[in-house]
N, C-alpha and C positions, 0 to 999 in steps of 0.2 A: 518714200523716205527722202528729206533735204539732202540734194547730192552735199552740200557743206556740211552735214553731221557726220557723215561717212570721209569726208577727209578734213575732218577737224582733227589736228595733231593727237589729242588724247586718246579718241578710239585708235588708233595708228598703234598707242603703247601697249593697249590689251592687246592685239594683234600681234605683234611681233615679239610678246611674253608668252602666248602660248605655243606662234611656232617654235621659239627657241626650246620649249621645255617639251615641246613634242621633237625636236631632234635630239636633243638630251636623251627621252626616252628607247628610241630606235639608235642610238650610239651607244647605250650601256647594257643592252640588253641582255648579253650576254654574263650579264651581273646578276640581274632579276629576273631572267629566264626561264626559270626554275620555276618561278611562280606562276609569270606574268605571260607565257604566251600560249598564242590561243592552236590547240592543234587542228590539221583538219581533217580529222574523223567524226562522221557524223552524217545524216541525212540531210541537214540543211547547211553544211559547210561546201564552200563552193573556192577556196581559193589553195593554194598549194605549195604553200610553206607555212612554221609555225611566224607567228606573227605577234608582237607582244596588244597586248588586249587594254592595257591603262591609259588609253588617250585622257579616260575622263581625271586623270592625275592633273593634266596639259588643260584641259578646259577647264577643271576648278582654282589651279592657279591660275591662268589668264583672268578668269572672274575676280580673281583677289586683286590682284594688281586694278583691274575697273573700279573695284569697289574704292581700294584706296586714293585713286584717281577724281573719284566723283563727291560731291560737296552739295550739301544741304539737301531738301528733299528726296531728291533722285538718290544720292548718296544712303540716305536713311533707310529707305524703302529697299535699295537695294541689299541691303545689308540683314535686312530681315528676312528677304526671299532667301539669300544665298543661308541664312541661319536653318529657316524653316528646313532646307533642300536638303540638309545633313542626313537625315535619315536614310531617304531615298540613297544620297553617294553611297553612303557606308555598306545598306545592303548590298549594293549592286558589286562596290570595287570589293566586298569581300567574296562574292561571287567570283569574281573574276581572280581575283590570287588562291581561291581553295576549292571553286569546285564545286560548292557543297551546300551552299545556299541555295534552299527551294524557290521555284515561282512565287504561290502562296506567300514566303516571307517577303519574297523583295516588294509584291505586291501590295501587301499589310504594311510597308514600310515604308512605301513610296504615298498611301493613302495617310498614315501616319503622319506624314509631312504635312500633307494638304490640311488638317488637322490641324496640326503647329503652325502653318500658314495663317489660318482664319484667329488662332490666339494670339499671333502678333500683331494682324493687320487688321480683322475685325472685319473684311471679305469675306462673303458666304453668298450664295447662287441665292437667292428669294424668289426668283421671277424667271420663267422659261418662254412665258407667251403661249404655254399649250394650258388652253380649260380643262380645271379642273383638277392639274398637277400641282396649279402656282398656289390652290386651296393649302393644299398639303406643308406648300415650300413655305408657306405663311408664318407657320411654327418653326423659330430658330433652329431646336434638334434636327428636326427633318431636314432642315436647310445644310447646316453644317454638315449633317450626313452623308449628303447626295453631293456636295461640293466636294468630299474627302472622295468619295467613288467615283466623282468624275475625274478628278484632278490622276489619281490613279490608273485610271481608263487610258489618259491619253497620254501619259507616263509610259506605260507598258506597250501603247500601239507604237509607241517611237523604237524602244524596245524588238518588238516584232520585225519590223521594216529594215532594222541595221543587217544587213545579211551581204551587202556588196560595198567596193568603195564608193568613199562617197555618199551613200543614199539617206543616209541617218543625217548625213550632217548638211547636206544642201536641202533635203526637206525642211531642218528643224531653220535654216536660214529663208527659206523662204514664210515657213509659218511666221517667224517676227518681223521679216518685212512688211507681211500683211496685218500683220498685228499694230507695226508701229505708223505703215498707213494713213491708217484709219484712227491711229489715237492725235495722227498730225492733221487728220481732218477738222478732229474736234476739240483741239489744242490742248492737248495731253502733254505737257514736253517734257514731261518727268516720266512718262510711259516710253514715248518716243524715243528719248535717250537711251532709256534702259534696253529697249531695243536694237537701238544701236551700237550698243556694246557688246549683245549677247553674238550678231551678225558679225561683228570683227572679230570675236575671242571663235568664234565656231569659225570662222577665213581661215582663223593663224593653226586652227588643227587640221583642216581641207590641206594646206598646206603637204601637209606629208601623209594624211591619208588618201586624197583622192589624186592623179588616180591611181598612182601604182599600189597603195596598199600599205603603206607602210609601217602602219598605226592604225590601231582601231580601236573604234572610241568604249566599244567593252560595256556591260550591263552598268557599272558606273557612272558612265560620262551617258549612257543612253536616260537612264532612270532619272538622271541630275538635270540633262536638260531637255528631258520630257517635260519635268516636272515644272522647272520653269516656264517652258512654254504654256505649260496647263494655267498655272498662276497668272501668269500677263492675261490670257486669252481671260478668268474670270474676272481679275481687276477692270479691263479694261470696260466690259458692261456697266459694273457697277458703281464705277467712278464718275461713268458716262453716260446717263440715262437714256441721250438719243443714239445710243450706239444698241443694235438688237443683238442679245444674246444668241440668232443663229448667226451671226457675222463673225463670232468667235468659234461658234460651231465648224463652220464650211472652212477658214482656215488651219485646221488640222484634220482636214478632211479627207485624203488618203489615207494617212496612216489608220485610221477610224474607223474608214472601210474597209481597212484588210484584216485589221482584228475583228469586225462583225463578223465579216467571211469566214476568219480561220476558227471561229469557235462555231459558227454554223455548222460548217465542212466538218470540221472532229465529231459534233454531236451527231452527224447523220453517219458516219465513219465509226460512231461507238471510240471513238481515240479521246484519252483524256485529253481536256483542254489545255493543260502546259507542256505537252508533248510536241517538240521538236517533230515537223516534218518539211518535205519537199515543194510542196502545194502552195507557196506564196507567191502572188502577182509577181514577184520580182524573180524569184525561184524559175517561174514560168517564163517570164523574158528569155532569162537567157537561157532554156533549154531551147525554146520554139521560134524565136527569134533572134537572139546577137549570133551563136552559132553559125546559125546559118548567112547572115550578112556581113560578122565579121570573125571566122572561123579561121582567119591566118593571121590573126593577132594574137600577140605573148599574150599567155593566162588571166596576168596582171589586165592588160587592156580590156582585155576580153569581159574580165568583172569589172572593170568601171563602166564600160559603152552601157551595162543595166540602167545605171542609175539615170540617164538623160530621158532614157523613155518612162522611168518610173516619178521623176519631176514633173513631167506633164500633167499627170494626174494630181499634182498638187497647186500645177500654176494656173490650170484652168478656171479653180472655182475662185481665183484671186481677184478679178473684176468684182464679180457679184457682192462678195466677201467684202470687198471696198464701200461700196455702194450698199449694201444691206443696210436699212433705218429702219428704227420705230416708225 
């Protein structure tokens, strides 16, 4: 990514719109409390205080302020993702202030999108490069099918992964680094930007979630920019012929592998598959690992020191990721 897109004045404004609107959130909490924070009882809760859970409030405004910041193509296009994404938000942040929103729904609604996605923008996966499937994917329904079930897939593994500070949100920064890459390889700069935008508005919530915890980005902002992430990673194929759709594969490639895992692991566990448990790569950091090398640090610390060894597994396949061609 051009070090001058990253400090070009206007990504700087998404930035410091959504840190502001993520200390707003952790200053008022005590207002929307009630709703909004996240307690930690549970088998996959790992931090130790309630916490308000709305970051993705802080990340959809930052994205607002980008969008009205941004002018002509990049502008347009963004403007349709951020439309399409609505669903996914809605189910997630109702989740998140009631509780009471199923898997299944947020998942129908996060697929939903991707859906809404392909009727505005007229993006659908046609081509996988595996014989035999791309017969299938030939037929538009099929295609639009399997793009809503993708898009959702990797929606939900962003989902899965948010469990520590930090972790949701430096993965989901480094998937659009690599995403926007590779679309500055192939001179995308409407991709590129968008990009760029989405890496400063996820900065400006890092901000006050990583690493003490102070904010979390909540089934909302995880679902919201999963799904983004999902959308760029298929746009960016199909805009771009010589770009190979596993290049958008392998950059969301952690999160991917730990939802294959964790629905593996439930099935051979007999555990339904939307059932919260302990058993996630990151889960396992820091029972077998941070503990023990850093075990006299505040709590707080202690859940962000996860996140650094759980990035590695996402920056690794980012060479390749780069370099992937037809």
């Amino acid at each position: 990514m051009p070090l001058s897109l990253l400090l070009n004045p206007t990504v700087l404004i998404p930035f410091i719109a959504t840190a502001a609107v993520s200390l707003l959130l952790v200053l008022t909490k005590s207002w929307h409390g009630r709703h909004s924070l996240d307690s930690f009882d549970g088998v996959q809760k790992f931090h130790h205080a309630p916490t308000p859970r709305i970051g993705g409030v802080a990340l959809f405004a930052g994205l607002l302020v980008a969008w009205r910041l941004s002018s002509g193509p990049s502008g347009t296009l963004l403007a349709l993702m951020l439309l399409a994404g609505l669903p996914a938000f809605a189910a997630g942040l109702l989740e998140d202030l009631t509780k009471k929103v199923g898997v299944r729904e947020r998942l129908l609604a996060t697929m939903f999108s991707g859906l809404f996605a392909w009727w505005l923008t007229g993006y659908a996966l046609n081509r996988v490069e595996i014989l035999g499937v791309d017969l299938f994917l030939a037929y538009l329904p099929v295609s639009i099918a399997f793009t809503a079930f993708a898009v959702g897939g990797i929606a939900n593994s962003i989902n899965i992964i948010d469990g520590f500070n930090g972790l949701a949100g430096g993965t989901l920064i480094i998937g659009f680094t690599t995403l926007g890459l590779i679309a500055f390889q192939v001179g995308d700069h409407e991709l590129v930007w968008i990009c760029s935008l989405m890496i400063a508005v996820l900065a400006g919530f890092m901000f006050l979630n990583f690493p003490f915890g102070k904010l979390f980005m909540g089934d909302g902002g995880a679902y919201f920019m999963g799904f983004l992430l999902a959308w760029v990673a298929v746009m960016l194929p199909m805009r771009n012929l010589s770009v190979s759709k596993w290049a958008s594969l392998v950059a969301c490639g952690y999160p991917l592998i730990e939802t294959l895992f964790s629905m593996l692991r439930r099935s051979l566990n007999n555990a339904h598959p939307g059932e919260p448990d302990s058993e996630h790569l990151h889960s396992l950091i820091k029972v077998k690992v941070v503990r023990r090398l850093f075990g006299n640090f505040p709590p707080s610390l202690r859940n962000a020191m996860v996140s650094p060894f759980c990035w590695l597994f996402e920056v690794l396949p980012i060479y390749r990721a780069a370099i992937e061609r037809k």
